[in-house]
C-alpha positions in Angstrom: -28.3 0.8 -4.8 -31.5 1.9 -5.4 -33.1 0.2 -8.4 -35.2 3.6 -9.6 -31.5 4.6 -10.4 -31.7 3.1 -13.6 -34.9 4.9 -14.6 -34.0 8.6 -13.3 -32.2 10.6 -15.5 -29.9 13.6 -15.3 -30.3 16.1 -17.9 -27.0 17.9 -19.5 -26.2 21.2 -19.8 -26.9 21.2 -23.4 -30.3 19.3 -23.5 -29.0 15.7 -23.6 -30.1 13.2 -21.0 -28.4 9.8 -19.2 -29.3 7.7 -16.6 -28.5 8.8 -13.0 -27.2 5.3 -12.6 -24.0 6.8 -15.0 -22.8 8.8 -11.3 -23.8 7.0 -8.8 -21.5 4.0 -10.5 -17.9 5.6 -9.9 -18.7 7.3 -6.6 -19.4 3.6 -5.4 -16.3 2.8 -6.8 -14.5 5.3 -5.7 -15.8 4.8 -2.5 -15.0 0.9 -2.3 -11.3 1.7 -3.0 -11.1 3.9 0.1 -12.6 1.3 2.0 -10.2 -1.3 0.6 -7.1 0.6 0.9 -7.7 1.6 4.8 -8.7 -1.7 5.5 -5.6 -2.8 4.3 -3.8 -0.9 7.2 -5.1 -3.2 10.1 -3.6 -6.4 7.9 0.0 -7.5 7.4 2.1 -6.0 4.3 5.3 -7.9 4.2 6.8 -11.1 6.3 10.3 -12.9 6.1 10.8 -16.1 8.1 15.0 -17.5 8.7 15.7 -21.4 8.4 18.4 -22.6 10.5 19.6 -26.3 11.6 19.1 -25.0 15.2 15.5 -23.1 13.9 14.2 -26.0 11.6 10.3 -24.4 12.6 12.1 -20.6 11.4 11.7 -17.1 13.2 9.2 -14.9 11.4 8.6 -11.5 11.6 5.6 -10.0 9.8 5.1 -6.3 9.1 2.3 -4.3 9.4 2.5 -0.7 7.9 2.4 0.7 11.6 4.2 -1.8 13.7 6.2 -5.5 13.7 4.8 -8.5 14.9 6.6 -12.5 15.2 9.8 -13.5 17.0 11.5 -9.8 16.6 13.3 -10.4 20.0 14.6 -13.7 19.3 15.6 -12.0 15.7 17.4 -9.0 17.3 19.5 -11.2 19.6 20.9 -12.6 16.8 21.9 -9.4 15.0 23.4 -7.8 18.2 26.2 -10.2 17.4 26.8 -8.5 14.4 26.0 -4.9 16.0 22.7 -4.2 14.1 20.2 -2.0 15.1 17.3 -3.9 16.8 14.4 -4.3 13.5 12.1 -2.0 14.7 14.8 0.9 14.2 13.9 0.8 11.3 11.3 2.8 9.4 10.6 4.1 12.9 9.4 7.4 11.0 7.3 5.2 8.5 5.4 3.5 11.1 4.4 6.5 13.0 2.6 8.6 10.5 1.7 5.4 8.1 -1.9 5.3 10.0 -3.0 9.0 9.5 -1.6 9.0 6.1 -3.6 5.6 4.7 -6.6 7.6 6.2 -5.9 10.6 4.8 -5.0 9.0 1.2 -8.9 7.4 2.1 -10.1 10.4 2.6 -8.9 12.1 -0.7 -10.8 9.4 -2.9 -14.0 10.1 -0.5 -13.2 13.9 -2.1 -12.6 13.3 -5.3 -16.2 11.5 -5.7 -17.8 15.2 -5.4 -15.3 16.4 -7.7 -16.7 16.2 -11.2 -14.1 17.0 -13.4 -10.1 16.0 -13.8 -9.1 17.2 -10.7 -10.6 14.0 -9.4 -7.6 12.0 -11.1 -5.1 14.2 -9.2 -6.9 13.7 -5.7 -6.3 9.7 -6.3 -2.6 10.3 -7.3 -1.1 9.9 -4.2 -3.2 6.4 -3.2 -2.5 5.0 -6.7 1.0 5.7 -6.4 1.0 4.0 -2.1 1.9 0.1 -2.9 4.9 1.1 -5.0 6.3 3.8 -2.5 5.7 0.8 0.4 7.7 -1.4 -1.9 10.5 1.5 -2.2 10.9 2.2 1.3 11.0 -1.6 2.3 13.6 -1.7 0.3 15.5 0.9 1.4 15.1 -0.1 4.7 16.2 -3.1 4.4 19.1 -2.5 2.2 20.2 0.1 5.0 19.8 -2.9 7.6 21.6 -5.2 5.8 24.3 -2.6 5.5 24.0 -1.9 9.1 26.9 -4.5 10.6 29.2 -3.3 12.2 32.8 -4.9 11.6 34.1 -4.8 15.1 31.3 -6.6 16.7 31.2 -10.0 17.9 30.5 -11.2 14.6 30.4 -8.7 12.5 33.6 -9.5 10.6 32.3 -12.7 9.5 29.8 -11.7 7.3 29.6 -8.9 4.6 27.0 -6.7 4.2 23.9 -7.3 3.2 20.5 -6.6 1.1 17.7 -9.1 2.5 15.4 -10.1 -0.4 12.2 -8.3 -1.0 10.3 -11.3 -2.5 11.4 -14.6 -2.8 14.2 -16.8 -1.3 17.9 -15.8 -0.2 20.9 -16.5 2.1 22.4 -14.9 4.9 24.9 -16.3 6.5 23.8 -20.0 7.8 20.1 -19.0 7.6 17.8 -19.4 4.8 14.9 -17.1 4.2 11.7 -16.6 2.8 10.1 -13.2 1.8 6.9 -12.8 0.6 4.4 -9.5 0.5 1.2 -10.3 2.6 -2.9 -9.6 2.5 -2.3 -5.9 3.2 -0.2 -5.2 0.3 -2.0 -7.1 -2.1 -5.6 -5.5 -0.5 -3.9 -2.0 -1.6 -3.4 -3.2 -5.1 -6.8 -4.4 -5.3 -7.9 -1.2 -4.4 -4.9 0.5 -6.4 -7.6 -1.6 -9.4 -10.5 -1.0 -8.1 -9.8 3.0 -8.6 -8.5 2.7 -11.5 -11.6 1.2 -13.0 -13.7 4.0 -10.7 -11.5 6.9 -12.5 -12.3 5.0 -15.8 -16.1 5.5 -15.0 -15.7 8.5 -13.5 -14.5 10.4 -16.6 -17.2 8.2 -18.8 -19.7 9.9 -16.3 -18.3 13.3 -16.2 -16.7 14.0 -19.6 -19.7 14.8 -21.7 -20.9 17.1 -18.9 -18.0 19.3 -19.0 -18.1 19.4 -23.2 -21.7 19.6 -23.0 -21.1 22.8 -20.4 -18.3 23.9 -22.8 -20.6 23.8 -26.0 -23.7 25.4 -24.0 -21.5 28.3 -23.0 
């Protein structure tokens, strides 16, 4: 940042003065939150590994927002014994507009840095709002997987259905597993922060000028 920021000033509508450096500050921020939260998108969000006496090492299968990466074959030939859909089934939808919509949720807080009044807050809506919507449809998803057996399959009578943990430890069946949300999703909520405190600095910045346009009218 330029360090004659500090010493230009912008004059107000009705006289008053404040250093440039006042709106330059949430644009950056602003800015840095985009960059964060599309980052994000290239990094994994979510990842459950299954413990078994003949899998002491465990089968893991990480999820990105736009595809699924570990042992998902050796995974799905497991659950076609219980006549469940193979895992990338599901959020099929999710996963193919997820890349153009992180961008797009970028570009909106690009936007709202050259909109100077409280329109701004509703152009970052939607990326605020991402992490918890992931969380939501994980869980759907995976609540609709787990429900997905089908009872006259090789197995499928054997065990009842299902809702794999989001975070944390559970059981299915004989195998023990492990969920845990990865560097993607916590990326987003640093950015998810990181606008937050940009929005904060953005209405410090851009406030007065609208009262100040208000009271010179």
């Amino acid at each position: 940042m330029n360090p004659l920021a500090s010493d230009l000033k912008v004059m107000l509508p009705d006289g008053t003065s404040r250093p440039l450096l006042t709106y330059l500050m949430p644009s950056a921020v602003l800015m840095l939150a985009a960059f964060l939260l599309m980052l994000s998108m290239f990094l994994p969000y979510w990842s459950m590994t299954m413990f078994a006496p003949q899998y002491p090492k465990g089968l893991k299968v990480e999820v990105f927002v736009n595809r699924l990466v570990g042992d998902v074959q050796e995974i799905d030939a497991l659950n076609h014994y219980l006549g469940m859909p193979p895992l990338d089934e599901g959020g099929k939808l999710e996963r193919q507009i997820s890349m153009a919509g992180i961008i797009v949720l970028g570009l909106l807080l690009m936007a709202a840095v050259f909109v100077h009044n409280k329109w701004a807050a509703a152009l970052a809506l939607p990326a605020l709002t991402f992490p918890f919507i992931f969380l939501a449809d994980l869980y759907w998803i995976l609540y609709t997987y787990g429900h997905s057996i089908d009872p006259t399959s090789a197995l499928g009578g054997a065990i009842a259905p299902f809702t794999p943990p989001l975070v944390g430890e559970g059981v299915i069946a004989q195998f023990r597993t492990i969920a845990r949300l990865e560097i993607g999703f916590w990326m987003a909520i640093v950015a998810l922060l990181v606008l937050l405190a940009g929005l904060w600095l953005h209405r410090a910045a851009y406030k007065p000028v609208v009262e100040a346009r208000q009271k010179n009218n």
